[in-house]
N, CA, C and O of each residue as an XYZ file, in Angstrom:
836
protein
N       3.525     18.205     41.158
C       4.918     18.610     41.358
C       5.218     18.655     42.860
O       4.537     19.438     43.522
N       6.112     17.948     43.461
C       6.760     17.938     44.447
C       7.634     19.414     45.037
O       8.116     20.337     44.380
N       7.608     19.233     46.236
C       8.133     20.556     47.057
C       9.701     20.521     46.416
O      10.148     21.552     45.915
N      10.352     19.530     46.447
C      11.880     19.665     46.159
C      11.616     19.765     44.498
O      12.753     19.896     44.045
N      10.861     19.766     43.600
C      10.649     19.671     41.941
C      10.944     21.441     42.081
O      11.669     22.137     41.369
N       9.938     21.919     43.483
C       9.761     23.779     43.069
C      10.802     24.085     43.717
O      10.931     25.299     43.560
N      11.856     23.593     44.534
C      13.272     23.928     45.231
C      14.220     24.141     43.789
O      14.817     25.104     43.308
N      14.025     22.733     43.387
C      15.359     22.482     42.708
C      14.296     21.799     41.792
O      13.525     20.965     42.269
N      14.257     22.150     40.489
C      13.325     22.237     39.226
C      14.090     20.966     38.378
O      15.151     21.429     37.960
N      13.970     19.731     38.025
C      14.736     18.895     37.119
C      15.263     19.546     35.859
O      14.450     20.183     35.190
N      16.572     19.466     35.429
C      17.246     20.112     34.511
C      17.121     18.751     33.255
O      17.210     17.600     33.682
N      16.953     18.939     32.017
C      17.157     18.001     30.847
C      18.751     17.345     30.944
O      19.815     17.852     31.301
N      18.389     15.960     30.448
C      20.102     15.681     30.753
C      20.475     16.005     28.904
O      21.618     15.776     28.507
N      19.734     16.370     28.225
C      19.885     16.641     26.693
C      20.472     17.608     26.293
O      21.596     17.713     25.802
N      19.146     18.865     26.659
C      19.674     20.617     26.663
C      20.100     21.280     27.338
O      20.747     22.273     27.006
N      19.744     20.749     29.079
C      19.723     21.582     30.325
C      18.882     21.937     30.177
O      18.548     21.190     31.097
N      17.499     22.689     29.750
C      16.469     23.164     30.116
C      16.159     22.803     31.181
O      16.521     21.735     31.674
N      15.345     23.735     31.784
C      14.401     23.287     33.319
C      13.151     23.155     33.084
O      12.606     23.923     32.292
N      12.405     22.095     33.763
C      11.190     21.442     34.126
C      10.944     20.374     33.759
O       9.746     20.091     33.807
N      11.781     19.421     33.297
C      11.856     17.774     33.123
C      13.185     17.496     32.703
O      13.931     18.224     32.048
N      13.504     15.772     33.389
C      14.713     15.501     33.284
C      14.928     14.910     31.736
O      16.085     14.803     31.328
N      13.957     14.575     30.986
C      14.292     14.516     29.519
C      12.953     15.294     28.990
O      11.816     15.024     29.376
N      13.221     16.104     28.228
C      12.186     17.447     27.886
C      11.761     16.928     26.617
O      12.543     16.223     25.979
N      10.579     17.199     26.158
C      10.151     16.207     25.013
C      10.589     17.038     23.743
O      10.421     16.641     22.590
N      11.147     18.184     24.080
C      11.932     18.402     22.548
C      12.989     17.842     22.297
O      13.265     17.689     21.107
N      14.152     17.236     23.574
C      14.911     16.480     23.045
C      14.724     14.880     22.362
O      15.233     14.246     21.438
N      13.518     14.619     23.568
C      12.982     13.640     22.944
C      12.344     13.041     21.234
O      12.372     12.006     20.569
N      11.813     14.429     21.125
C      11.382     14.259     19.544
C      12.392     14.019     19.020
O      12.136     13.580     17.899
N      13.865     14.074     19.270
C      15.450     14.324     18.194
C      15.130     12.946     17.849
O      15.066     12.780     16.631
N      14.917     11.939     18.530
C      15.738     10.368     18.148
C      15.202      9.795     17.175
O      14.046      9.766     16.753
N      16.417      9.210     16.761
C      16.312      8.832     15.553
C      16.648      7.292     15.352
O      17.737      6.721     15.280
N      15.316      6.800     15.283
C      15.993      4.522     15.849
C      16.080      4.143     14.683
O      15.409      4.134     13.650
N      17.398      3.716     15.190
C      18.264      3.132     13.757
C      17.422      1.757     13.354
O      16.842      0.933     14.061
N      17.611      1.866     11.843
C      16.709      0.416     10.963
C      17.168     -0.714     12.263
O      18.034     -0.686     13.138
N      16.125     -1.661     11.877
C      16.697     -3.416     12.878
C      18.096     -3.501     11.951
O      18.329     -2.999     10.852
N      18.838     -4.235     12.720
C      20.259     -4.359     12.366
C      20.737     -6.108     13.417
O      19.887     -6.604     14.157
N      21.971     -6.677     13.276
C      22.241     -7.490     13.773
C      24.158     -7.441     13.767
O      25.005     -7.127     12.931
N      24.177     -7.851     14.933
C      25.518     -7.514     15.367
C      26.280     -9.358     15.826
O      25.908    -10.116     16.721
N      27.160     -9.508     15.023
C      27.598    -11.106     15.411
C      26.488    -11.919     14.555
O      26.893    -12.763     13.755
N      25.203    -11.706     14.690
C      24.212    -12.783     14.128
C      23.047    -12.364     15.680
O      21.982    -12.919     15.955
N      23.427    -11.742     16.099
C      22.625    -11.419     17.120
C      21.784     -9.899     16.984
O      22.396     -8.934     16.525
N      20.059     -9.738     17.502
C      19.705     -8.657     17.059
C      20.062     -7.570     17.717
O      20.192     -7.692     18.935
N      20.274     -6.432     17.188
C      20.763     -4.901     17.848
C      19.323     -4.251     17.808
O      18.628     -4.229     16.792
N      18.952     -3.720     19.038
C      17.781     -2.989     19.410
C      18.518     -1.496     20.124
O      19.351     -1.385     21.023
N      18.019     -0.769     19.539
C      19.022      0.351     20.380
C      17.300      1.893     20.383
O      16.447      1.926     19.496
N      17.340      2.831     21.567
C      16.395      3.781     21.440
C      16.394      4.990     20.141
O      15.620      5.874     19.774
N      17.419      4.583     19.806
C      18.228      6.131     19.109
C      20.034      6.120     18.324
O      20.841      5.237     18.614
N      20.288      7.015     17.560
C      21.356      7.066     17.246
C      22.436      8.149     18.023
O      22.016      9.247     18.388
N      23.785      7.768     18.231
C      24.640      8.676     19.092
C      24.845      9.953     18.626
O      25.851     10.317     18.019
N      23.988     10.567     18.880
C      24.124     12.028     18.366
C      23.446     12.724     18.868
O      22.611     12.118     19.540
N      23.316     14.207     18.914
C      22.842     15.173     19.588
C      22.108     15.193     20.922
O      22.842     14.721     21.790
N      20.882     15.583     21.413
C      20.730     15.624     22.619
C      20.756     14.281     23.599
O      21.079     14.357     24.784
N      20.313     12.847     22.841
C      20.803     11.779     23.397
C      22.382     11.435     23.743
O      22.637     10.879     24.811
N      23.483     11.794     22.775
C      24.332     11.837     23.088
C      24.403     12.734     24.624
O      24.381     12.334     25.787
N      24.439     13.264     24.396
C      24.421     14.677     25.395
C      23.922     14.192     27.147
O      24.349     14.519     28.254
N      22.795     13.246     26.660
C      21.984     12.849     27.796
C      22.998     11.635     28.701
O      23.222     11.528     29.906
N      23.476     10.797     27.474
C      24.487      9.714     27.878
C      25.186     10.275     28.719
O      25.070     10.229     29.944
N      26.010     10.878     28.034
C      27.369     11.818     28.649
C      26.865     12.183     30.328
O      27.372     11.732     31.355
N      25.871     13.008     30.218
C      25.273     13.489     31.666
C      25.249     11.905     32.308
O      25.813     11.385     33.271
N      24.586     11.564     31.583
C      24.273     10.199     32.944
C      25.082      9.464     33.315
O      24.811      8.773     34.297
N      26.095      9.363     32.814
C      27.397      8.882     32.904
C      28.321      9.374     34.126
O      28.556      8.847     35.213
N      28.877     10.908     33.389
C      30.227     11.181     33.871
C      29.552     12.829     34.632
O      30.269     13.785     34.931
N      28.254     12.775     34.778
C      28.314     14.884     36.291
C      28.450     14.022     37.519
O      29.313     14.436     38.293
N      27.783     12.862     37.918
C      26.388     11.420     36.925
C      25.283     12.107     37.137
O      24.961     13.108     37.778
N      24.834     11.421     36.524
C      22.987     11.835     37.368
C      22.561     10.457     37.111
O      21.945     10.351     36.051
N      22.725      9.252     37.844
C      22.344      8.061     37.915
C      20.606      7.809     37.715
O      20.141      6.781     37.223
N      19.828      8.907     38.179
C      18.530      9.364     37.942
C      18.101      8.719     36.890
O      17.479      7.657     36.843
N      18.569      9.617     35.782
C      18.370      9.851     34.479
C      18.101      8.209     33.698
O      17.640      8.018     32.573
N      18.513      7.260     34.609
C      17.942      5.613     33.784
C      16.690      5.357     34.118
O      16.325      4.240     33.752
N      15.686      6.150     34.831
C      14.488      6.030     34.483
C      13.896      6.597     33.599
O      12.857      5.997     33.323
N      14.117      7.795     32.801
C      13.486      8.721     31.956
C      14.235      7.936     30.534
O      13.416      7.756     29.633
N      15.986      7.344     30.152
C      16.171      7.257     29.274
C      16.280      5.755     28.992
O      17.110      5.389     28.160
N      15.433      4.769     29.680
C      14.776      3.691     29.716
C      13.438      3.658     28.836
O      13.242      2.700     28.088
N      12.648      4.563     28.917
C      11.378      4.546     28.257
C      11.722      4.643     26.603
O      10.741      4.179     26.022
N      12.243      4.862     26.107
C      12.701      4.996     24.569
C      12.844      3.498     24.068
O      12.345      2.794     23.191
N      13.702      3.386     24.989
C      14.502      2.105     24.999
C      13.081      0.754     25.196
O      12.824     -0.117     24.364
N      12.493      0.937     26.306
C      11.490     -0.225     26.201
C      10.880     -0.385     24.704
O      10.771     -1.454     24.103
N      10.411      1.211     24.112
C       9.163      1.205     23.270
C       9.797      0.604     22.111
O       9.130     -0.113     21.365
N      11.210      0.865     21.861
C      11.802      0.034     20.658
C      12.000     -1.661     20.928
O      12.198     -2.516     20.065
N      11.884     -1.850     22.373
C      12.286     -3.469     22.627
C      11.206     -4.135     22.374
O      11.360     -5.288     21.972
N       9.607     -3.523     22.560
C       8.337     -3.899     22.512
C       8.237     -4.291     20.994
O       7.806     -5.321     20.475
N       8.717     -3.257     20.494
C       7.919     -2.841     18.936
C       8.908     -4.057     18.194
O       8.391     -4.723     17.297
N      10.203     -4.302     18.554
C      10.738     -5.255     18.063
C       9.992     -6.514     18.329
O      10.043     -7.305     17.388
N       9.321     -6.901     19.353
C       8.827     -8.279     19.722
C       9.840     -9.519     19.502
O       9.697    -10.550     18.845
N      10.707     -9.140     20.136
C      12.038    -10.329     20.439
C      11.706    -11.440     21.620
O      11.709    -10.732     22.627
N      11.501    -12.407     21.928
C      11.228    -13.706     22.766
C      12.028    -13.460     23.764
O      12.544    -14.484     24.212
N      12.333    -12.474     24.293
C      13.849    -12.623     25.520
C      12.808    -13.580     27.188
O      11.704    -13.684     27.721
N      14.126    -13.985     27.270
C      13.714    -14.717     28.872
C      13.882    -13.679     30.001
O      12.932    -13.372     30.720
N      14.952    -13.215     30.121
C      15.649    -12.350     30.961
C      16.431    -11.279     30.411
O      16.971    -11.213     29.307
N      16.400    -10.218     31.615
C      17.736     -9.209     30.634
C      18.852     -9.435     31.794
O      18.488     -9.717     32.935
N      20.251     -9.298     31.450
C      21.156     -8.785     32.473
C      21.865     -8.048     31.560
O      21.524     -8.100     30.379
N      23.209     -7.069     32.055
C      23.699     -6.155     31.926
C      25.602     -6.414     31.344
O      26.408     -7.344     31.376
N      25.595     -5.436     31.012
C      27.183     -5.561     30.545
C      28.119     -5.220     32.162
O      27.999     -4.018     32.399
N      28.591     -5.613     32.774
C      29.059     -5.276     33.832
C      30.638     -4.345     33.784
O      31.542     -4.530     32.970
N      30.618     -3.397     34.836
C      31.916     -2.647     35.139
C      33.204     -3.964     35.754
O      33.177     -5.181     35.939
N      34.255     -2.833     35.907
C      35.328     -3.586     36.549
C      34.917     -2.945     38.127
O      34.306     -1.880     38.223
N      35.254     -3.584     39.084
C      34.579     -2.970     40.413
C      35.947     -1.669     40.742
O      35.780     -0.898     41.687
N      36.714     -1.606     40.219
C      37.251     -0.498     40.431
C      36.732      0.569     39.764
O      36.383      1.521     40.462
N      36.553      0.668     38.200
C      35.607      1.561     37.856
C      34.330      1.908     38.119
O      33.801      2.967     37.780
N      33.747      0.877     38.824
C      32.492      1.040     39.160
C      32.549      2.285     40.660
O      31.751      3.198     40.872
N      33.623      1.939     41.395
C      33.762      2.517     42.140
C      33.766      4.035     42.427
O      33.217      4.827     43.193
N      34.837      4.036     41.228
C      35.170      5.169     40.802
C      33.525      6.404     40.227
O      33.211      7.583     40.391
N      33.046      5.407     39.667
C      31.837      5.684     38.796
C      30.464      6.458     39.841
O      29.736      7.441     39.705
N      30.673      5.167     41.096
C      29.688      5.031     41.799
C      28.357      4.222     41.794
O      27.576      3.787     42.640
N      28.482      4.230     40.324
C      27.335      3.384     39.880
C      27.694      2.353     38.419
O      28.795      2.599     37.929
N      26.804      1.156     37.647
C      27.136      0.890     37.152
C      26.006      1.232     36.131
O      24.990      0.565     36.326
N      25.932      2.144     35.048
C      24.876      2.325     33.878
C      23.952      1.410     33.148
O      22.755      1.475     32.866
N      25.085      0.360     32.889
C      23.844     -0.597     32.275
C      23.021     -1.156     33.280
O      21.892     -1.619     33.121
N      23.927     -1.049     34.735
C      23.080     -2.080     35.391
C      21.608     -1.047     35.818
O      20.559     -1.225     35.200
N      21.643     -0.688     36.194
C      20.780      0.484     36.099
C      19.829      0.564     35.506
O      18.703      0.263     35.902
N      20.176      1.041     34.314
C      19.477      0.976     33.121
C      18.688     -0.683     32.505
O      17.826     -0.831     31.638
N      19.143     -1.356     33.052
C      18.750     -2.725     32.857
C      17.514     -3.104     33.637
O      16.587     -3.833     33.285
N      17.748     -2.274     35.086
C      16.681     -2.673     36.134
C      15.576     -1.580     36.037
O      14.788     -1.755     36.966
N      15.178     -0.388     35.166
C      14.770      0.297     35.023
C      13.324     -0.596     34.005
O      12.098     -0.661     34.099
N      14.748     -1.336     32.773
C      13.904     -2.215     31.368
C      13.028     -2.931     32.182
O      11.819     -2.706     32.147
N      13.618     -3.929     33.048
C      13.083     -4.939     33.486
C      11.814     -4.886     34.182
O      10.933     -5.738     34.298
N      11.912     -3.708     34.618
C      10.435     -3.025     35.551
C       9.644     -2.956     34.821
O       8.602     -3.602     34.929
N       9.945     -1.984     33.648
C       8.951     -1.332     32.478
C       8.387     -2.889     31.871
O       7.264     -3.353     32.068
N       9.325     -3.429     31.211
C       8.833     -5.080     30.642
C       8.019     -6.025     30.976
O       7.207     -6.622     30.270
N       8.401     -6.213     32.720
C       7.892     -7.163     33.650
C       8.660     -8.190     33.223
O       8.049     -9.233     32.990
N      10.185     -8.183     33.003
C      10.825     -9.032     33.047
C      12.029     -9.678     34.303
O      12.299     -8.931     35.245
N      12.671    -11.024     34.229
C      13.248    -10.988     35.107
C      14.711    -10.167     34.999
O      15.131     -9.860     33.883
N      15.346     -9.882     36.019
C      16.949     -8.960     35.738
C      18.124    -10.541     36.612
O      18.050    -11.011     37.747
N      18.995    -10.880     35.523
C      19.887    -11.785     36.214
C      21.400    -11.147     36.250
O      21.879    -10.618     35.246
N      21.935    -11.218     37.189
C      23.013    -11.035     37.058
C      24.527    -11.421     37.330
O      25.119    -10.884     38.266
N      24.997    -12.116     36.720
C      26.201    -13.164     36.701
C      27.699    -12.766     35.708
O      28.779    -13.351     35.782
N      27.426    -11.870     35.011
C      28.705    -11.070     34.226
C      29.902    -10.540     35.006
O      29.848     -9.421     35.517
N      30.792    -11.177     35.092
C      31.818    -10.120     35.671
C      33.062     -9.510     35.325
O      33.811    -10.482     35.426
N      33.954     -8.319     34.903
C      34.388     -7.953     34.573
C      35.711     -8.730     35.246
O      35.614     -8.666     36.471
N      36.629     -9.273     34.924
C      37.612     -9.883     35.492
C      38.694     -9.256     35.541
O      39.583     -9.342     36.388
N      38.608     -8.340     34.241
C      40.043     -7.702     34.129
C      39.765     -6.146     33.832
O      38.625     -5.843     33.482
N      40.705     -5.183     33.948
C      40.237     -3.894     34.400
C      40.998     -3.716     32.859
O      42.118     -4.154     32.596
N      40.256     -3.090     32.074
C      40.812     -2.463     30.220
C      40.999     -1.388     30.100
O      40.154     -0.636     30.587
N      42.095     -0.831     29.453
C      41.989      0.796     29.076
C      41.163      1.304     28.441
O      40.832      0.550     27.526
N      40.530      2.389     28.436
C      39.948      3.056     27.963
C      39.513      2.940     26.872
O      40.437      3.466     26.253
N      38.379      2.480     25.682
C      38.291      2.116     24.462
C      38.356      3.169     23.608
O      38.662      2.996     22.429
N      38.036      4.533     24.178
C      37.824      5.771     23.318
C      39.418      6.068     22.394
O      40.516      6.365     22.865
N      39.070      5.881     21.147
C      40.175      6.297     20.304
C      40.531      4.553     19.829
O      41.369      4.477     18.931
N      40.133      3.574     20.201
C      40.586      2.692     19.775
C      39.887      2.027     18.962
O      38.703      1.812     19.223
N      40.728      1.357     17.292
C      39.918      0.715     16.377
C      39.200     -0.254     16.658
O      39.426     -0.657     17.799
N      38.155     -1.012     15.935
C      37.391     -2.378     16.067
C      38.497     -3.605     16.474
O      38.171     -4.683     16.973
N      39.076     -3.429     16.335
C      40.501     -4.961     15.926
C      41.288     -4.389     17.527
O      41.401     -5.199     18.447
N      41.641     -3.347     17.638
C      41.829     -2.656     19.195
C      40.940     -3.083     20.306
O      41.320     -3.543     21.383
N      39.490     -2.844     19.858
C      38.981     -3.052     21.130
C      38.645     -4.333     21.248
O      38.545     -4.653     22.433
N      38.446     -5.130     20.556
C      38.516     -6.706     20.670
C      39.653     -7.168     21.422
O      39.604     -7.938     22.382
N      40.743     -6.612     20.889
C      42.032     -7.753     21.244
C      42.295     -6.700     23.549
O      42.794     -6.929     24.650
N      41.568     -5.743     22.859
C      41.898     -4.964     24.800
C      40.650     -5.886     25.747
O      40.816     -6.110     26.946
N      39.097     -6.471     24.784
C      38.461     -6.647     26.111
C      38.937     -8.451     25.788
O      38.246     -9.141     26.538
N      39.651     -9.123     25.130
C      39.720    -10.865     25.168
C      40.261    -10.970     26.629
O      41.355    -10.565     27.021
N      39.101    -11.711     27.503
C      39.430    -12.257     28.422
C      38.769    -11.797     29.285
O      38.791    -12.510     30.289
N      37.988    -10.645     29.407
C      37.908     -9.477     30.376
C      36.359    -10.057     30.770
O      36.239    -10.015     31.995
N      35.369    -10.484     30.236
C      33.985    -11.260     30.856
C      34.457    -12.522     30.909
O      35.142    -13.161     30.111
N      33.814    -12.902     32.378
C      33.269    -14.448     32.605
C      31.916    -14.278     33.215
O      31.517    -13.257     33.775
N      31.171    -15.529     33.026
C      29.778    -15.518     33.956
C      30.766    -16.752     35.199
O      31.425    -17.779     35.034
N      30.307    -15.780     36.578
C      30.575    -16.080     37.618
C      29.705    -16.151     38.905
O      30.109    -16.477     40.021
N      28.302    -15.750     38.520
C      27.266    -16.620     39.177
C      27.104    -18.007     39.345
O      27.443    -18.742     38.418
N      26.562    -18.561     40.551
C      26.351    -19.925     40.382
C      25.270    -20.806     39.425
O      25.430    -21.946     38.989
N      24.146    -19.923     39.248
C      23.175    -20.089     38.312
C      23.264    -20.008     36.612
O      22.845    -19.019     36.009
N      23.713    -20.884     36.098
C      23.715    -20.873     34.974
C      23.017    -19.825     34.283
O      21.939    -19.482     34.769
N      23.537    -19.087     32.949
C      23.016    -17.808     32.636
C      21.742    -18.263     31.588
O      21.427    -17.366     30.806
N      21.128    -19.272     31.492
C      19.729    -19.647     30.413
C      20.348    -19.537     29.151
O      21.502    -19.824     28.836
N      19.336    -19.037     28.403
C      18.852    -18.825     27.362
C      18.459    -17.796     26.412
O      18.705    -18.643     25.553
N      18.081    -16.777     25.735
C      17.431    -15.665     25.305
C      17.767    -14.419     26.197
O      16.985    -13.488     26.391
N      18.778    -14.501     26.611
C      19.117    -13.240     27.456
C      18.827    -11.854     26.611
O      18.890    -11.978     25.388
N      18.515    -10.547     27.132
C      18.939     -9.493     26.784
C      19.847     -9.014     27.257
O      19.677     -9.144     28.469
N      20.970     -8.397     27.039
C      22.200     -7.891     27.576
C      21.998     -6.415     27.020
O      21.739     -6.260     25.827
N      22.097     -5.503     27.746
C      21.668     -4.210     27.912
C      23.140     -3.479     28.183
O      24.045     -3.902     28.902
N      23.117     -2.573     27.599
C      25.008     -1.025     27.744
C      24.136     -0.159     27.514
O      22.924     -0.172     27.298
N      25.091      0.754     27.606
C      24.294      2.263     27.150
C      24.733      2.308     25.936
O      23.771      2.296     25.168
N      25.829      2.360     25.329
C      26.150      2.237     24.024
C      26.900      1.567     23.046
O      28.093      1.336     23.247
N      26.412      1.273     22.149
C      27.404      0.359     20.621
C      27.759      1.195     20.382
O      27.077      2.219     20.368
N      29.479      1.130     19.964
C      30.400      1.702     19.376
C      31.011      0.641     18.203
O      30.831      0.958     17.027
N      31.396     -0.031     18.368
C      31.897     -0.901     17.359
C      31.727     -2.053     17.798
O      32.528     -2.879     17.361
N      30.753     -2.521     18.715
C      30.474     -3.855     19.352
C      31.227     -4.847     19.996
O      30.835     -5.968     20.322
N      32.644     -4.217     20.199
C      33.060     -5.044     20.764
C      33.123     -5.713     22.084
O      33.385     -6.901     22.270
N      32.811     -4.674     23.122
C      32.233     -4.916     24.356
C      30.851     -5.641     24.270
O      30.847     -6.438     25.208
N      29.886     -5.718     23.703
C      28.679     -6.711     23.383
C      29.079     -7.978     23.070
O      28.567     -8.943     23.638
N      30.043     -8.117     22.129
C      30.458     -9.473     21.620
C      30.541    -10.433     22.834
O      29.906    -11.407     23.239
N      31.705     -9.648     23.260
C      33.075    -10.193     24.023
C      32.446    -10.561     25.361
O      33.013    -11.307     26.159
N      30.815     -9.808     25.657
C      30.599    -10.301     26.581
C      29.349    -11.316     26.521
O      29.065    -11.989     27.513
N      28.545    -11.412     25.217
C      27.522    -12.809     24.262
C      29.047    -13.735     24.425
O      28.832    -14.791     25.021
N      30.113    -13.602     24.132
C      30.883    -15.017     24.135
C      31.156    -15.759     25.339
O      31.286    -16.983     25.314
N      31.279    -14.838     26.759
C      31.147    -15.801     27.905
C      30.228    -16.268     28.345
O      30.244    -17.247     29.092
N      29.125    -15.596     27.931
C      27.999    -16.398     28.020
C      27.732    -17.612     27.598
O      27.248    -18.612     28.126
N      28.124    -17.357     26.572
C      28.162    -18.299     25.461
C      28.851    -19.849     26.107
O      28.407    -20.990     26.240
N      29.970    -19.269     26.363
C      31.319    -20.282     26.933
C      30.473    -21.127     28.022
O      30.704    -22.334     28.099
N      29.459    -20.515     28.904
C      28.791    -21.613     29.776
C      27.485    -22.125     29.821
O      26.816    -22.423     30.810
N      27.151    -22.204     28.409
C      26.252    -22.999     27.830
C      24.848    -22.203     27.880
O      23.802    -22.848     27.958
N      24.835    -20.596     27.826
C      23.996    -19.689     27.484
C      24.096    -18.856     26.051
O      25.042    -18.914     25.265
N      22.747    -17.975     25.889
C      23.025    -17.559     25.018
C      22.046    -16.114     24.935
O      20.902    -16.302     25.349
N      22.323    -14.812     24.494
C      21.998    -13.758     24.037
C      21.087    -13.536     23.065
O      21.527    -13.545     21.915
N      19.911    -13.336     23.226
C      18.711    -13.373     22.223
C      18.738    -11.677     21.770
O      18.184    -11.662     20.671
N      19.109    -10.352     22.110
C      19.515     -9.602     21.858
C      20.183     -8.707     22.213
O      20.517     -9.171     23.304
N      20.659     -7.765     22.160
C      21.580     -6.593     22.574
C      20.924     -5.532     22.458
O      20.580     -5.106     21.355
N      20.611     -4.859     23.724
C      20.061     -3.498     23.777
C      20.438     -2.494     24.642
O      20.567     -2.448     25.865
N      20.577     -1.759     23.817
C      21.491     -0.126     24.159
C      20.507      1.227     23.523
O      19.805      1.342     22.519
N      20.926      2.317     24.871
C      20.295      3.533     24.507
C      21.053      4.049     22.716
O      20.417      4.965     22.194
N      21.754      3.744     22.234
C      22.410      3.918     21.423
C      23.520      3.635     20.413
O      24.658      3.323     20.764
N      23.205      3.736     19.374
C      24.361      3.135     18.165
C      24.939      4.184     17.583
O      24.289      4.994     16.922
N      26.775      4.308     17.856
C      27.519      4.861     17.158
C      27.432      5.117     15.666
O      27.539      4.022     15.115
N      27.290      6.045     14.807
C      27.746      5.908     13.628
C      28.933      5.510     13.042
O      29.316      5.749     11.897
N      29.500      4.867     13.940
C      31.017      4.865     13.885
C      31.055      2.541     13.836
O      32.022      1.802     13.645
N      29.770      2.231     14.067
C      29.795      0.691     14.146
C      29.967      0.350     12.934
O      29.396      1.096     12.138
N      30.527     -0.478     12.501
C      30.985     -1.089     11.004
C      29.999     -1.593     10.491
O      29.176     -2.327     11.039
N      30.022     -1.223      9.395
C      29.078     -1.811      8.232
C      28.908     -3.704      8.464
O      27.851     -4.326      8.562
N      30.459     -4.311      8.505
C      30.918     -5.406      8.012
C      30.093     -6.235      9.221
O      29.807     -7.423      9.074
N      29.808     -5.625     10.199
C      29.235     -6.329     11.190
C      27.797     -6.465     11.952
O      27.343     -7.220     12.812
N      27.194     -5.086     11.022
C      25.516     -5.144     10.811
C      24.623     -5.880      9.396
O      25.385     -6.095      8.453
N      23.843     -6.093      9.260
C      23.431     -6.519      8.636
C      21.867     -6.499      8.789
O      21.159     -7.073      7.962
């Protein structure tokens, strides 16, 4: 334990407890949803959106504690392993740079370069948010589709491959995953899976499988 650990003691981003930033009782909560597939593409996620993971999101998100994508990365690898998916590369769902701004940081990306360490994979990054969207919270499946059409392009010079992983913190109704497998798509790449700390109970039946 470090001098600043006995200053200032790491708080759980789950419970708040003190003495680790994810405490292994929240850890025991998660609960990894069956393999599932989203579009025709596989969904790998650490856990379901609920209780202290929820909780943890939220923290890492919006006090931030940008930290917290090394501790809630490890969940996340052990389900990407155990899946044994062929990925080439991972890159990330990208912000609008005004929100990012706002944000300070960008989560998936983060969280992406955290995977990529743990994996020993490469991290590419060419996604860009083109257009700045309202807020998805409160909005239906058929809503958030028709708010993000248009909103990814890949705008790197390097063509985006093959077997990508594309990494968020969370599925809600997939439409931000789609919308951003389709620009990929559009320049002659493609998404080998989608992985997120978490799946909404709220993602449609009609679109897992």
């Amino acid at each position: 334990m470090s001098l600043l650990d006995l200053l200032f003691p790491p708080r759980c981003g789950g419970c708040g407890g003190y003495g680790a930033a994810w405490c292994p009782a929240c850890a025991g909560t998660l609960r990894r949803p069956s393999a599932s597939t989203l579009a025709g593409i596989p969904l790998v996620a650490a856990g379901r959106f609920d209780g202290p993971l929820q909780q943890a999101i939220h923290t890492y998100k919006y006090r931030p504690r940008p930290q917290l994508a090394t501790v809630l990365a490890q969940p996340l690898a052990r389900a990407i392993v155990t899946a044994g998916l062929p990925l080439a590369a991972l890159t990330f769902v990208p912000l609008h740079p005004q929100r990012q701004r706002e944000r300070g940081f960008n989560q998936a990306e983060r969280l992406a370069a955290q995977l990529a360490s743990a994996l020993g994979m490469p991290l590419v990054s060419g996604l860009t948010r083109v257009r700045a969207t309202p807020a998805q919270v409160g909005l239906s499946q058929a809503e958030r589709r028709a708010n993000l059409a248009g909103a990814f392009h890949w705008t790197a010079a390097q063509p985006p491959g093959h077997r990508l992983g594309l990494v968020d913190d969370v599925c809600t109704t997939g439409a931000t995953l789609t919308a951003a497998a389709e620009a990929v798509a559009e320049v002659g790449g493609s998404i080998g899976a989608f992985l997120v700390l978490a799946v909404a109970q709220t993602l449609p039946a009609v679109a897992v499988t």
